[in-house]
C-alpha positions, 0 to 999 in steps of 0.5 A: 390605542392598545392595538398600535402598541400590540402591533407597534414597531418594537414587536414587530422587530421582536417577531423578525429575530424569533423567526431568523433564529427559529429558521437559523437553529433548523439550519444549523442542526441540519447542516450539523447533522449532514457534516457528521453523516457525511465524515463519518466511516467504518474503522475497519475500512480505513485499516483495510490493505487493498488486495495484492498491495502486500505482494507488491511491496515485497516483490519491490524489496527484492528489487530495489533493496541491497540488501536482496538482489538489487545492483549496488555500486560500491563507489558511489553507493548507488543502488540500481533498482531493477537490476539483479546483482547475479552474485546476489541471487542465491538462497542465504541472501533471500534468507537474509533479505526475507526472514521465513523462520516465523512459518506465519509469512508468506513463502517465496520462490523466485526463478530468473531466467536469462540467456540461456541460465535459469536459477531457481530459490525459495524461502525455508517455508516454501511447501511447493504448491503454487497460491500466485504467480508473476513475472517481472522483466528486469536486468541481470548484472552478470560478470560486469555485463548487464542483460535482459532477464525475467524474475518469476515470483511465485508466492504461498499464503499462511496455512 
């Protein structure tokens, strides 16, 4: 009689959910701890800039914005990304659009060339020697006709 309550049904049930909360409890720490391995990351990764993204997206705001060398219609204010305003493209308005007094920025130098024209600008900070340098192909409005041109960016990092 003693073994049939030892080994009756209730302990059997009793045994089943030890074993299901035993195999549950393993689970649920392992699966704990590879959600954590596997969300976790370096701070300094996520604040990393990707190399040449800063040159980009200032070589993008002498293109695309009015107030650099981009094109603005004055009727409907539309502003032509990629086309050089010719009257625009001299040194006050690179001041202007890019302020160089803290010597801790990089410098510019910006050459268009079009037809037979070549037009040279720097920013204050420009010490003349050459750290990067690129070529865009854009356009030229220049006295109401627009041309094929090539800006020269040349770039100088913070000594």
């Amino acid at each position: 009689m003693m073994s049939r309550v030892i080994f009756g049904r209730k302990a059997d049930i009793s045994a089943r959910k030890i074993i299901f909360y035993g195999v549950f409890s393993f689970v649920a720490v392992i699966t704990f701890f590879l959600i954590v391995w596997m969300s976790s990351s370096n701070k300094s990764e996520i604040a990393e800039i990707l190399p040449g993204l800063e040159d980009y997206l200032l070589s993008q705001r002498f293109l695309n914005s009015p107030l650099c060398f981009a094109l603005k219609d004055e009727d409907s204010s539309r502003i032509y990304p990629l086309v050089i305003d010719s009257e625009k493209f001299n040194t006050n308005n690179l001041n202007k659009c890019y302020d160089a007094k803290d010597t801790k920025v990089k410098a510019y130098r910006l050459t268009l060339n079009y037809e037979n024209e070549k037009t040279t600008i720097n920013t204050k900070n420009w010490q003349g020697f050459l750290k990067k340098a690129e070529t865009k192909k854009v356009f030229v409005y220049d006295k109401g006709n627009i041309k094929i041109a090539e800006l020269f960016i040349e770039m100088q990092d913070v000594k």
